[in-house]
N, C-alpha and C positions, 0 to 999 in steps of 0.2 A: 817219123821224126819224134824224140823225145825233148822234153823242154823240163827243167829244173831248178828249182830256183837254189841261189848260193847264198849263203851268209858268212859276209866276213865280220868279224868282232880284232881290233886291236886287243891285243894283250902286253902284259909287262914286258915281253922277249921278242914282240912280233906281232904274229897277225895267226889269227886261225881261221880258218872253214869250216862250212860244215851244208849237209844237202839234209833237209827237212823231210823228203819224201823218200830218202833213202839211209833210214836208221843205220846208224853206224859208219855212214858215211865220212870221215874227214878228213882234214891236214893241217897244217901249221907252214910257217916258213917266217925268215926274218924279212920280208919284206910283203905287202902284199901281192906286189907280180908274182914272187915265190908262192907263195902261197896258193895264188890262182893256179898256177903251173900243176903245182902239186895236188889239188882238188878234184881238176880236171883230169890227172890220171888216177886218180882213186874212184874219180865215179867210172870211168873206162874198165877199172879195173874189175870194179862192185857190178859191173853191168853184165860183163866178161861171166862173172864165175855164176851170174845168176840164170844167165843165156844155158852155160853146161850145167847144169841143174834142172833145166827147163819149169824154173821160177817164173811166171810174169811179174813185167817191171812194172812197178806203183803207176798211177798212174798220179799226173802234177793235181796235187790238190793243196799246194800254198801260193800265196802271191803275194805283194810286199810293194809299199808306197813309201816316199820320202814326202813330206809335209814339211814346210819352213816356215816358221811362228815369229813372228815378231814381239817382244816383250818389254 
């Protein structure tokens, strides 16, 4: 099983993605469900072409917290 972490950032048009441990990984969409949608078939797809290549896949080396600061 592979585990990866997603980053989504809002933008002016929408939302983008993007996978850390998979350079060149990403997507956009105007929403972020879209966006998700569209991520998760770009990493299927980037996993896909690296399998027929016989690339191994990165292995997860990011991880990522939410902290909530009171000020």
């Amino acid at each position: 099983m592979l585990k990866y972490l997603i980053i989504f950032e809002k933008t002016e048009t929408g939302f983008s993605a993007y996978v850390p441990d998979l350079p060149g990984c990403i997507a956009t969409g105007k929403t972020k469900t879209i966006a998700e949608k569209h991520i998760i078939e770009a990493i299927q797809f980037h996993l896909e072409g690296m399998k027929e290549e016989k690339i191994k896949f990165p292995v997860n080396r990011t991880d990522a917290e939410t902290f909530v600061f009171t000020v």
